[in-house]
C-alpha atoms as a printed R data frame, in Angstrom:
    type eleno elety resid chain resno       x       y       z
1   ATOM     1    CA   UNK     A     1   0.000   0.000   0.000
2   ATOM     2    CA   UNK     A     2   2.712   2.366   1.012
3   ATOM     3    CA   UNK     A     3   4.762   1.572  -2.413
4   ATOM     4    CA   UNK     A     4   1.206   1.944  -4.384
5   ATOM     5    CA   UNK     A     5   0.723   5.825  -2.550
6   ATOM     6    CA   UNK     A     6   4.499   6.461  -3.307
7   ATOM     7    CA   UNK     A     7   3.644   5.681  -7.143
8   ATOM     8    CA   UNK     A     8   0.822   7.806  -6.906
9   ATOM     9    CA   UNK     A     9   2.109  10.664  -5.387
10  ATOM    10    CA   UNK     A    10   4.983  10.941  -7.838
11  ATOM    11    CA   UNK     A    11   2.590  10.149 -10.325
12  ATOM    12    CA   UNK     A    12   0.802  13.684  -9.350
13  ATOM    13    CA   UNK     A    13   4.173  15.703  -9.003
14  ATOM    14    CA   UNK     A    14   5.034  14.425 -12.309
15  ATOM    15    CA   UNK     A    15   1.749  15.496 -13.566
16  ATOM    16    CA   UNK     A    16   2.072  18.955 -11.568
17  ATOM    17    CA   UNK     A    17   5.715  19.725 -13.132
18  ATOM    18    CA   UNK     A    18   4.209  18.661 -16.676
19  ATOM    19    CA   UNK     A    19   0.928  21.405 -15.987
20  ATOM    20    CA   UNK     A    20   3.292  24.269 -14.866
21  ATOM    21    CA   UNK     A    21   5.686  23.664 -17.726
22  ATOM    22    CA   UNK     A    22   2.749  23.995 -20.096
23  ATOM    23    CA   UNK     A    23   1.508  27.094 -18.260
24  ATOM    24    CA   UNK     A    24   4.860  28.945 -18.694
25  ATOM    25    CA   UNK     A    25   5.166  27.743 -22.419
26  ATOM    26    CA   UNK     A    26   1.401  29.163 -22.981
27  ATOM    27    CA   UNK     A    27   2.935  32.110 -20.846
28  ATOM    28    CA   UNK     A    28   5.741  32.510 -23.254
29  ATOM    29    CA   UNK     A    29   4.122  32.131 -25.984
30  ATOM    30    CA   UNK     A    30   1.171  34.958 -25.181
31  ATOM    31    CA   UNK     A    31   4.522  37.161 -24.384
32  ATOM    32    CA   UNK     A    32   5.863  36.667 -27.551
33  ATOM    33    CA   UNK     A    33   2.795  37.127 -29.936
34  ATOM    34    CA   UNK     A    34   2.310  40.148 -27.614
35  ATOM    35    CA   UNK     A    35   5.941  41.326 -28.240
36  ATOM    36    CA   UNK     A    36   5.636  40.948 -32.056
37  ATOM    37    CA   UNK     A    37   1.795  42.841 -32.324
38  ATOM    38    CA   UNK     A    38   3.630  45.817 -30.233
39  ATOM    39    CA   UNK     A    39   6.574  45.090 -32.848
40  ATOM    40    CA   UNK     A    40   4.018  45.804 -35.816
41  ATOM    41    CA   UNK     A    41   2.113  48.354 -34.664
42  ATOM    42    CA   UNK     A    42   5.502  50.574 -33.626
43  ATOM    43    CA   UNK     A    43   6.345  50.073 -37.779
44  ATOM    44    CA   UNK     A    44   3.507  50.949 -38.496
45  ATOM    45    CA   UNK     A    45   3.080  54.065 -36.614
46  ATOM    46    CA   UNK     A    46   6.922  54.900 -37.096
47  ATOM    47    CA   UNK     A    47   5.737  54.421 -40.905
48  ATOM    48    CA   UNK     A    48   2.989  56.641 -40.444
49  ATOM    49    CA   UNK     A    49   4.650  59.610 -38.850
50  ATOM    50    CA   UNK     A    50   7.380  59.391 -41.334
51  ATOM    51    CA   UNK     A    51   5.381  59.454 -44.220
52  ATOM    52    CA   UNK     A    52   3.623  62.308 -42.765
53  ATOM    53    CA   UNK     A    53   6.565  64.701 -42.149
54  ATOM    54    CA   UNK     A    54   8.047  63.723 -45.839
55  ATOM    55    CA   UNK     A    55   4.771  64.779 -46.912
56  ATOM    56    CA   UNK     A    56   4.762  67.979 -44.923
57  ATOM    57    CA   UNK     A    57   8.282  68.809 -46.246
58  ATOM    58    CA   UNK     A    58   7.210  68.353 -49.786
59  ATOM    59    CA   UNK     A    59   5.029  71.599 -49.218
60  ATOM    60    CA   UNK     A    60   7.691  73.331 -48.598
61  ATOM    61    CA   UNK     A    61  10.055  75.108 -50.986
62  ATOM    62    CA   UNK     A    62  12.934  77.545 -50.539
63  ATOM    63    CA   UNK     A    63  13.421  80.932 -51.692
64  ATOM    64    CA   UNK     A    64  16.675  83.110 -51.651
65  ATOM    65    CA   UNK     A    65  16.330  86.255 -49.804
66  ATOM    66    CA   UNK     A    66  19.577  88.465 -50.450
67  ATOM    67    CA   UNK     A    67  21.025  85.088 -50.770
68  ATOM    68    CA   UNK     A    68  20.065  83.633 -47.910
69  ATOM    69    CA   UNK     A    69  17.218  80.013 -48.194
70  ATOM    70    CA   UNK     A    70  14.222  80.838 -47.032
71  ATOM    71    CA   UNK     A    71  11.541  77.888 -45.902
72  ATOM    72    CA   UNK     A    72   8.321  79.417 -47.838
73  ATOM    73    CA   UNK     A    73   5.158  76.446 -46.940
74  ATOM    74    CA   UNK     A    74   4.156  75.723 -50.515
75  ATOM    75    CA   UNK     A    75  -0.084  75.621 -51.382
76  ATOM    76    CA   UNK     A    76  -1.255  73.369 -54.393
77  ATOM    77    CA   UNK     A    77  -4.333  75.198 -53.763
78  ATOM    78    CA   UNK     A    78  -6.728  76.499 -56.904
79  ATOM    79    CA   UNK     A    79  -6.015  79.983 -56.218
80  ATOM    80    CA   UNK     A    80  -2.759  79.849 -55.812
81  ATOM    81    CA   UNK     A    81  -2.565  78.343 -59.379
82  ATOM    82    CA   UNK     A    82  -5.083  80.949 -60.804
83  ATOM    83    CA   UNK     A    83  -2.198  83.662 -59.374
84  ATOM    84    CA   UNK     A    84   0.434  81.479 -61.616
85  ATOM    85    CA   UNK     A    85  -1.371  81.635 -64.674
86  ATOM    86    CA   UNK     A    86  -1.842  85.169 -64.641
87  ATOM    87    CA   UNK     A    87   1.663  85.469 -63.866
88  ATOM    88    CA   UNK     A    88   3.256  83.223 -66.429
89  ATOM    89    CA   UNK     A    89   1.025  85.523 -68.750
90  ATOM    90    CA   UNK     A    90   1.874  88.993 -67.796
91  ATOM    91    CA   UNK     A    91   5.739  87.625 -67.501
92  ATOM    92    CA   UNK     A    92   6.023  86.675 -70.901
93  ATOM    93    CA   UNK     A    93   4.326  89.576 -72.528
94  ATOM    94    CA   UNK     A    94   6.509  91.728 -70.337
95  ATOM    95    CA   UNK     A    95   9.596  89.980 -71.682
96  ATOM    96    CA   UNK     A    96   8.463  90.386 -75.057
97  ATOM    97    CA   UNK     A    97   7.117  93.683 -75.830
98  ATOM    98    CA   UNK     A    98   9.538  95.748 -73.353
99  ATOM    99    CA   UNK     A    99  11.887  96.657 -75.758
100 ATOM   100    CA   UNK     A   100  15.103  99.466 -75.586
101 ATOM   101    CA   UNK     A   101  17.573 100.602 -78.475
102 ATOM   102    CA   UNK     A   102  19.774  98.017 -77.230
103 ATOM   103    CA   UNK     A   103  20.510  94.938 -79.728
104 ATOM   104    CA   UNK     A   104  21.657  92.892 -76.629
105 ATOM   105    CA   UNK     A   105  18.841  93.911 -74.140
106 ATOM   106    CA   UNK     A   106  16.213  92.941 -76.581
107 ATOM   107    CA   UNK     A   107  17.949  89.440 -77.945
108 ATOM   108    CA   UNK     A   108  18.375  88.511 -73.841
109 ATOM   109    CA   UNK     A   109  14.711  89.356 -72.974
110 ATOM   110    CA   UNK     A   110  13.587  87.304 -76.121
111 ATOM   111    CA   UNK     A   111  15.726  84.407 -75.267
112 ATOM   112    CA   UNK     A   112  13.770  84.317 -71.169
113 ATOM   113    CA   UNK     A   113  10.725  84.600 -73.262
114 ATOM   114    CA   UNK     A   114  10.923  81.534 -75.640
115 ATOM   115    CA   UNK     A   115  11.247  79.400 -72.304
116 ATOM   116    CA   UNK     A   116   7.571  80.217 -71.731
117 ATOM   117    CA   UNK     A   117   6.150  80.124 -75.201
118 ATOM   118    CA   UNK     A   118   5.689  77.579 -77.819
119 ATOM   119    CA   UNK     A   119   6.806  77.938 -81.234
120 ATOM   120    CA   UNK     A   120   4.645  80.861 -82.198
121 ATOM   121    CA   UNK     A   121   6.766  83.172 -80.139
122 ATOM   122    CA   UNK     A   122   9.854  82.368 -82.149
123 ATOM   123    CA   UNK     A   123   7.699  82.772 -85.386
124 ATOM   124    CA   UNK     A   124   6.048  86.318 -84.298
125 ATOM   125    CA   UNK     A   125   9.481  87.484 -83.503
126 ATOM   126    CA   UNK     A   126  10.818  86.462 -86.747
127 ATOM   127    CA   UNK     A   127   8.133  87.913 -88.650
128 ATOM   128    CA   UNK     A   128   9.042  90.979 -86.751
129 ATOM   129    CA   UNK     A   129  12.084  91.100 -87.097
130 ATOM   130    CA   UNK     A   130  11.975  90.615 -90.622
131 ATOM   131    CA   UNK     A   131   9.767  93.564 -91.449
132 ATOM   132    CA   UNK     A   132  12.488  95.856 -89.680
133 ATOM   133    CA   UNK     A   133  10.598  96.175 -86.523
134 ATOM   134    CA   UNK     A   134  13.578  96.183 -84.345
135 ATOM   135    CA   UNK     A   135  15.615  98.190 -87.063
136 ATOM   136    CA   UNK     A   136  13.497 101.152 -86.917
137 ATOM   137    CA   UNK     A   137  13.319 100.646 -82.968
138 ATOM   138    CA   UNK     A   138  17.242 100.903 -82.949
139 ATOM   139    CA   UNK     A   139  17.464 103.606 -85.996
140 ATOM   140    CA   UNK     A   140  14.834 106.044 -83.862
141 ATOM   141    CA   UNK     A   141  16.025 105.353 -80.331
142 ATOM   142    CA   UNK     A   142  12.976 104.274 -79.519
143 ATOM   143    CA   UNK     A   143  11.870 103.019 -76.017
144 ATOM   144    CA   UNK     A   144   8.885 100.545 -75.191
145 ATOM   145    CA   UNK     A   145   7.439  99.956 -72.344
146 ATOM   146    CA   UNK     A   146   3.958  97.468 -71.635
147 ATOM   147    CA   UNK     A   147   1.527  98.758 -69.200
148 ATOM   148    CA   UNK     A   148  -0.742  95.682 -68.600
149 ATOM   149    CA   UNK     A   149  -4.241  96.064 -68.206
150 ATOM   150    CA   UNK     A   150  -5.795  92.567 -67.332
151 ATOM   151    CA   UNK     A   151  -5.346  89.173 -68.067
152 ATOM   152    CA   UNK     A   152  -8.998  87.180 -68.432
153 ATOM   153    CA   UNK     A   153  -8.364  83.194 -68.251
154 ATOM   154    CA   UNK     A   154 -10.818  80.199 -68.893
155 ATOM   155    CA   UNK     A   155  -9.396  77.803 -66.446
156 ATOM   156    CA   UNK     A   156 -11.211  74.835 -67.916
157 ATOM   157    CA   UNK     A   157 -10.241  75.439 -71.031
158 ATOM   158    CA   UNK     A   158  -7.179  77.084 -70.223
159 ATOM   159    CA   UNK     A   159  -7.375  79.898 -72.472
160 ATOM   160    CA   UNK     A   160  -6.323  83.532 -71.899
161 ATOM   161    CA   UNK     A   161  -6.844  86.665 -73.648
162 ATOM   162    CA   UNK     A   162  -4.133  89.624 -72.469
163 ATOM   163    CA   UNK     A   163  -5.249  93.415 -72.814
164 ATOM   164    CA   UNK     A   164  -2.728  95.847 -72.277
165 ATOM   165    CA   UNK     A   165  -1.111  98.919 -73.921
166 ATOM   166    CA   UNK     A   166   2.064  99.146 -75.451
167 ATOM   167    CA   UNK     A   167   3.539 103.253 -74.984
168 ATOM   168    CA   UNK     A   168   6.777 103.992 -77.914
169 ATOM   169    CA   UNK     A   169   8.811 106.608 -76.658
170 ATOM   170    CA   UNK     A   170  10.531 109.046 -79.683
171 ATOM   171    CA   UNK     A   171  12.212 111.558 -79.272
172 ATOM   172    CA   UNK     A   172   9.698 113.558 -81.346
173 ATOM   173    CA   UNK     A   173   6.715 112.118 -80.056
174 ATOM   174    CA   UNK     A   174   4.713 109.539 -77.849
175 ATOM   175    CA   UNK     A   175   2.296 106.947 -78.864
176 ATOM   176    CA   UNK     A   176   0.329 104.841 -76.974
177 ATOM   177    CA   UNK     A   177  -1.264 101.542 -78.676
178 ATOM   178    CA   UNK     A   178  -3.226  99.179 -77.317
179 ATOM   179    CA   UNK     A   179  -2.534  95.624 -77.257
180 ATOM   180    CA   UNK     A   180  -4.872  92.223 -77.105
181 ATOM   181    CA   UNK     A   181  -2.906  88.661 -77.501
182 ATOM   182    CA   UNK     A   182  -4.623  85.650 -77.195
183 ATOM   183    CA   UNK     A   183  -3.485  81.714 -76.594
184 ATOM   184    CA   UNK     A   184  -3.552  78.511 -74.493
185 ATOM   185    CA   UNK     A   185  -1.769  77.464 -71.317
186 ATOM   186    CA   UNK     A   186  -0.397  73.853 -70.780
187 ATOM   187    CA   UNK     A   187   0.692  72.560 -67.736
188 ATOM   188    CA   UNK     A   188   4.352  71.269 -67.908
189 ATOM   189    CA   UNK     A   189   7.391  70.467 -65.239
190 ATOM   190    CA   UNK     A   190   8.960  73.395 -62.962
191 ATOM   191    CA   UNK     A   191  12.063  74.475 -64.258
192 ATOM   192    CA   UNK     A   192  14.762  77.697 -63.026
193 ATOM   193    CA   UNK     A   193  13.437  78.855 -66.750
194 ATOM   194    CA   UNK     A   194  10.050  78.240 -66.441
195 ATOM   195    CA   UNK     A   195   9.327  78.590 -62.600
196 ATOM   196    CA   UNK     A   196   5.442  78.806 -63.166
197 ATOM   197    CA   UNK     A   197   5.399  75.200 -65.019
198 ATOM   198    CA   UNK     A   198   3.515  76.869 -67.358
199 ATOM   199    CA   UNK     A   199   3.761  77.113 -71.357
200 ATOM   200    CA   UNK     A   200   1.956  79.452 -73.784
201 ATOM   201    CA   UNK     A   201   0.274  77.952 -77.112
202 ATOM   202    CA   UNK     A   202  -0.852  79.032 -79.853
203 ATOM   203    CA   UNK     A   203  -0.354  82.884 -79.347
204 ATOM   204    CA   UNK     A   204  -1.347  85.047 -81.361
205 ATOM   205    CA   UNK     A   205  -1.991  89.188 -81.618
206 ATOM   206    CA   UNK     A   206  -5.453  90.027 -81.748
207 ATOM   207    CA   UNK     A   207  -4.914  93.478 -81.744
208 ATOM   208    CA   UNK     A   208  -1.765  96.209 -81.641
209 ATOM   209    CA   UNK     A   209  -3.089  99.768 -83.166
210 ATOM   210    CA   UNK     A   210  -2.469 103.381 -82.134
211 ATOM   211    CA   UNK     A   211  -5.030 104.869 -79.977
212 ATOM   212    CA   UNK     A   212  -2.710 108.041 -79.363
213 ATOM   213    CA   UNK     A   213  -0.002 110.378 -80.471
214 ATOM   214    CA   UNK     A   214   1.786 113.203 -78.708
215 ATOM   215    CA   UNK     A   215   4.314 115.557 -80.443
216 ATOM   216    CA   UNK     A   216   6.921 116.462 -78.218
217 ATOM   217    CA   UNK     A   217   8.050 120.212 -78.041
218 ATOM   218    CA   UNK     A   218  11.821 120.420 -79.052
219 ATOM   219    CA   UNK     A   219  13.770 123.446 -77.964
């Protein structure tokens, strides 16, 4: 009898140490998966807050102020497009039509301008230039300047019509004459010569005609 409890007691220690040894290896095991769903969700948050501030950076550009970079937070908001367009626009008809008795002044500012035009820029110059239009500028020392007036654009359709007025500067006289262009605007990459992304299609001048004349007084 006392051999018989002996076996049985042993029996249940056995059967004890087997139980706890299953208990810590269903311990462990909850620890681990535990451990590697904290693991996973750290990634993924990590992930999250990284792709967040890479995002956040990508709105911001920088400018140089006296030489100096310049963080400047960076909208691709409707209206801040709308204020490119009319930009790109007025830029390029600035470039253009601003003109001095200076061969080297006018070939530079025609050169900025192509950047933002299609071929029709190069072929209006040309045809220009050709008649003697920068001859006669150079021959009378003659100085334009553009005063713009508005620029209307069809965003859907992304047309524009420019209205401004163009005033010649003789030395015998002043005329003023007014000037309508109209074209198309096509969205292409950001570049140091083309900072709007922008180029113009299609140009062409509506209208360029005297509305005035004055006759300077020479003493």
């Amino acid at each position: 009898m006392y051999q018989a409890f002996k076996n049985g007691r042993l029996f249940y220690l056995k059967r004890m140490i087997i139980k706890n040894i299953e208990q810590k290896i269903k311990l462990a095991t909850i620890v681990s998966v535990l451990a590697l769903i904290a693991a996973v969700v750290i990634v993924i948050f990590t992930l999250l807050i990284s792709s967040k501030q890479l995002h956040e950076s990508r709105k911001s550009i920088y400018v140089l102020a006296n030489g100096v970079p310049v963080s400047a937070e960076h909208r691709y908001s409707d209206d801040t497009r709308d204020i490119e367009y009319k930009s790109h626009v007025e830029k390029f008809h600035d470039l253009f039509f601003t003109i001095t008795p200076d061969n080297e002044f006018i070939e530079k500012n025609i050169a900025k301008a192509m950047y933002l035009i299609d071929e029709t820029g190069i072929q209006q110059y040309n045809t220009l230039k050709e008649k003697g239009f920068y001859s006669q500028i150079m021959s009378a020392s003659a100085v334009l300047t553009l005063i713009p007036d508005s620029v209307v654009i069809d965003y859907k359709n992304q047309y524009f019509k420019y209205y401004g007025k163009q005033k010649i500067d003789r030395k015998s006289s002043t005329s003023t004459r007014s000037l309508i262009t109209e074209g198309y605007l096509k969205d292409i990459p950001r570049s140091e010569n083309n900072p709007h992304g922008l180029l113009i299609l299609n140009w062409r001048t509506v209208e360029n005609k005297d509305i005035r004349t004055t006759t300077k007084q020479i003493f």
